[in-house]
N, C-alpha and C positions, 0 to 999 in steps of 0.2 A: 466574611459574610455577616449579615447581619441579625440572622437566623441561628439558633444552636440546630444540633445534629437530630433531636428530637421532636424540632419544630419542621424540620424540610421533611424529614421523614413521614411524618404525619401529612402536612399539604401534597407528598407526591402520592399518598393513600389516596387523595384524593381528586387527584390530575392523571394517575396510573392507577387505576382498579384491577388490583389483584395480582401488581407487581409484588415479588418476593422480593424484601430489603431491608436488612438487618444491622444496625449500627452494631459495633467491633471490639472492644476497647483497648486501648495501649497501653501494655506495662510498663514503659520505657519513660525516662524521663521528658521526652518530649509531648510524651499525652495525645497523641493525635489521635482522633476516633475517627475509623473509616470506616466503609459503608459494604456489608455482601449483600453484591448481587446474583440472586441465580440466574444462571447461563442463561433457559429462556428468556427473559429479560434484560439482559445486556444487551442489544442495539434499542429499546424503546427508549429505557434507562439513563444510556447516554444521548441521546435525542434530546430527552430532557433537561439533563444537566447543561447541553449546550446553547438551547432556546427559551427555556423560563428568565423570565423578565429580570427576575432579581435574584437568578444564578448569572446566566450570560460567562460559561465556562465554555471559551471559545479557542481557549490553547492547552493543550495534552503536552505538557510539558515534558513526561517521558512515561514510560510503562515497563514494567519489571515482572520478570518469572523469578519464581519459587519453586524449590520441590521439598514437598510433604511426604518423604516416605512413610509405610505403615509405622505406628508407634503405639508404645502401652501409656498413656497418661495416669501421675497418677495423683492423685487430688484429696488434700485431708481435710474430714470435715465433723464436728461437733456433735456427736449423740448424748445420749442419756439410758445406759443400763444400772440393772440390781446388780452392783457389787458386794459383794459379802452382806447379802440383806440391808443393804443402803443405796438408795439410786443417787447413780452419780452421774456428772457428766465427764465423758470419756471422748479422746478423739482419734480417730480411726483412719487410712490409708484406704481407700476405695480406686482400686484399677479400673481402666474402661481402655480397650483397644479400640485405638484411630484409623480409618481404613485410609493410605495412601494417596494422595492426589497432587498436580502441580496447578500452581496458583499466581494469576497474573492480577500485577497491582502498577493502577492508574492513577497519576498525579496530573489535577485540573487546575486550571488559573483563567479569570478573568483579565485580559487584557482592557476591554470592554469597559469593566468596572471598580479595574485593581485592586483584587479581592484572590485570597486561595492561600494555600492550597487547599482542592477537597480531593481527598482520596478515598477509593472506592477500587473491591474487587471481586475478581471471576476464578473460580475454580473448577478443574474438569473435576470428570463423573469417578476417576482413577488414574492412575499411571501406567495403563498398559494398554486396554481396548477405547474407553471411553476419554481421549486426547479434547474434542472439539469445544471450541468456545467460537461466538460471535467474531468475526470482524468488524472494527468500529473507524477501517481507513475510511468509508464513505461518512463517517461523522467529523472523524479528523485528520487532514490528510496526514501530518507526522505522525503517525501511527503504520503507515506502510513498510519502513525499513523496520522498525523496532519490534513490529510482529515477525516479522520474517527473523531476526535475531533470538528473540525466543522461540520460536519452531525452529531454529536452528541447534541452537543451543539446549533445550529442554522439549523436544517434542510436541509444543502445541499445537493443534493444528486450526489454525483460525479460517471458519466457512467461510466465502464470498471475498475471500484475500483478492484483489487482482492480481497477485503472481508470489505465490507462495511457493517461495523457495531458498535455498539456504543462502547463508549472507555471509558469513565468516567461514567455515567451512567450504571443499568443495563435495560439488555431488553424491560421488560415490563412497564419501565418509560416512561411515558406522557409526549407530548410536547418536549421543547424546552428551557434549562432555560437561553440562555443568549440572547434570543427575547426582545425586550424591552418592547413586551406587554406580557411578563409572569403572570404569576400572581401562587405565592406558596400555595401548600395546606398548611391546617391548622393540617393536620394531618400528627405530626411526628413521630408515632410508629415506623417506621423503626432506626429513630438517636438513635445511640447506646448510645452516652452521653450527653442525653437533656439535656439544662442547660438557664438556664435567661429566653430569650425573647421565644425559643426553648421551653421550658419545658413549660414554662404560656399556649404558641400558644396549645403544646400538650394537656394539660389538660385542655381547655378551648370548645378542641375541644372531647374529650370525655364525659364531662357534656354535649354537647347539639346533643350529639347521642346517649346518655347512655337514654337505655328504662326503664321509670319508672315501681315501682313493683306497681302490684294490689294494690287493697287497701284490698281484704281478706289477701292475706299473711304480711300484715304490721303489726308490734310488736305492 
């Protein structure tokens, strides 16, 4: 783009009035700064990013779930006390508890203008009641299986899906397995080819459901 993150930011302050949107920034060696968007805002948002002139981000190259379990963060940072009747600067550990949420991140490309990636994300309200986020298939149509993949796999639940439903999984599977607080059953009747750790778990778990016989019928 031709644009930095602080410039588009600004011009959609001014094409979006009173969109929430907040550049990100990356620790990672790749430096990429993405963009949070609050969930109300997510369909205008991406609306935008795919018909402004000189974004023209017409391909959603892929979208990724995250889970943010509750966490303590903790973050040191530079004061100045009287120590021993001399003021010094001192640097202190300040905790703040993170409340829990899962977070879906959207990688944009201009076909159009051969430009991208811009990456921007959505986060529910929490990981238990507050699941909902936009659906953004009517902006792009590959975005249909992939949300379904994350509601499958991380419980999101994206409004106005045209058929939200699990994708890898079937139906009547429990939970959520790529929640960081999963936890596998021990019972793998279903795995067609238990094998090692699979096969032990399996039959580890049929000895301690397996009902013993009477002791009249015992040989």
């Amino acid at each position: 783009m031709n644009e930095s993150v602080e410039q588009l930011v600004a011009r959609m302050g001014s094409s979006l009035p009173g969109a929430d949107v907040t550049p990100m920034p990356n620790d990672s060696p790749s430096a990429q700064i993405s963009l949070l968007v609050a969930r109300k805002d997510g369909k205008r948002v991406a609306e935008f990013f795919k018909s402004d002139p000189l974004l023209r981000m017409d391909f959603l190259s892929n979208l990724t779930g995250v889970d943010w379990p509750e966490a303590v963060i903790k973050q040191k940072i530079k004061t100045r006390r009287n120590v021993e009747g001399v003021e010094k600067e001192v640097e202190e550990t300040v905790e703040t508890r993170r409340a829990g949420f899962l977070e879906v991140v959207y990688h944009l490309y201009s076909m159009e203008l051969k430009h991208g990636p811009l990456i921007f994300r959505m986060r529910t309200e929490n990981r238990s009641s507050g699941l909902h986020l936009p659906s953004l298939t009517s902006v792009w149509r590959g975005a249909e299986l992939q949300e379904r993949e994350v509601y499958d796999l991380y419980g999101v639940l994206f409004d106005d899906h045209p058929d939200l439903r699990r994708l890898l999984m079937w139906e009547t599977f429990q939970d959520h397995p790529m929640r960081k607080d999963y936890v596998e059953p021990d019972d793998y009747e279903y795995e067609p080819t238990a094998h090692d750790e699979v096969l032990g778990k399996s039959k580890s778990h049929d000895a301690s459901t397996m009902t013993p016989m009477p002791r009249s019928l015992q040989p």
